[in-house]
N, C-alpha and C positions, 0 to 999 in steps of 0.2 A: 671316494669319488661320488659317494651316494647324494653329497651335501651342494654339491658344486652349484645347480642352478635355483637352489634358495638360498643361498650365501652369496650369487652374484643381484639376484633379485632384492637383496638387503640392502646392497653394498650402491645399485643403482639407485635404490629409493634412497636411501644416506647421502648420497649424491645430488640429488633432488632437490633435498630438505635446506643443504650447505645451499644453496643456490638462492632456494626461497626465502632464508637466513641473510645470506648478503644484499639481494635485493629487495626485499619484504614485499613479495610478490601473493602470497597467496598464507600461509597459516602467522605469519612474524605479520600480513597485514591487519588480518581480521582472524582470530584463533576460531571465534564460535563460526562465525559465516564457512569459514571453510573447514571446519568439523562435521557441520550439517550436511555441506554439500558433499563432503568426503563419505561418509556416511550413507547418504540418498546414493552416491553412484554406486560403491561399495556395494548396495541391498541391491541397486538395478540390476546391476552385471551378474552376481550372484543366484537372483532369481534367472536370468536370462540362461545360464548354465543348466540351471537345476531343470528346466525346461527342455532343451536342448538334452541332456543326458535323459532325463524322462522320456522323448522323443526319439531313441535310441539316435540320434544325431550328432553329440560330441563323446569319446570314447579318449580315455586315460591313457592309451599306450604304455608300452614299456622304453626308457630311458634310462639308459648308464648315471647319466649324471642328477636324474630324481632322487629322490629318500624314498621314495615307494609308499609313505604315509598318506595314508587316504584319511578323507573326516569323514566323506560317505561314497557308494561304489560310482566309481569312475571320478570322483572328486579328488584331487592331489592337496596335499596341503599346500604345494606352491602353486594351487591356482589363484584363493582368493590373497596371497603376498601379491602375484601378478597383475592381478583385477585392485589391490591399492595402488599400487604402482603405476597403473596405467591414468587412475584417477586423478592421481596426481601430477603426474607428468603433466598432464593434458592441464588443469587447471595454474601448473606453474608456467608452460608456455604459452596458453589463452592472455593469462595477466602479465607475462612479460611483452607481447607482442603488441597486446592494448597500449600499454606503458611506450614503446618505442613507436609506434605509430602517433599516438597523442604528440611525443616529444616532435616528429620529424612534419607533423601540421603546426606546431606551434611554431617551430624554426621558419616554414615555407609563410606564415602569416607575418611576421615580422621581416623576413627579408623582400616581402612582396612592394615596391614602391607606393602611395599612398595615392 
């Protein structure tokens, strides 16, 4: 039971990925560009914890369905899986939404009479 919420944090981000894959939204459009920025947020978010845990302000709990592995105290190894996740999500729906607003201006500018 200890695996459950970094196996479902895999499973979301694999999910993600399929997404990005069929509509070449974010790493299938540009790999380095969104390397980079996966990376920059990855270290943002990371530092932001380390800070926060420094701050005695975010604290690890205990959870049935963690693995219990820490990389440093208060640090869970399924936080920075979570902190990918999160970066990515966010940059596959930023660029799918860009994508679908562009489409539904381009439609309103051609149905618009002249």
């Amino acid at each position: 039971m200890g695996f459950v919420y970094l196996a479902l944090l895999l499973v979301t981000l694999g999910c993600m990925l399929l997404l990005d894959r069929r509509f070449r939204l974010f790493f299938w459009r540009d790999a380095v560009s969104a390397s980079v920025v996966t990376v920059t947020g990855l270290a943002f978010f990371l530092i932001w914890d380390v800070a926060g845990i420094a701050g005695g302000i975010f604290f690890r709990g205990e959870a049935a369905v963690a693995t219990g592995i820490v990389l440093a105290p208060e640090l869970p190894i399924e936080e920075p899986v979570f902190l990918l996740f999160l970066v990515v999500c966010t940059m596959i729906v930023y660029t799918g939404a860009v994508r679908v607003l562009s489409s539904i201006r381009r439609r309103s500018a051609v149905e618009e009479p002249s």
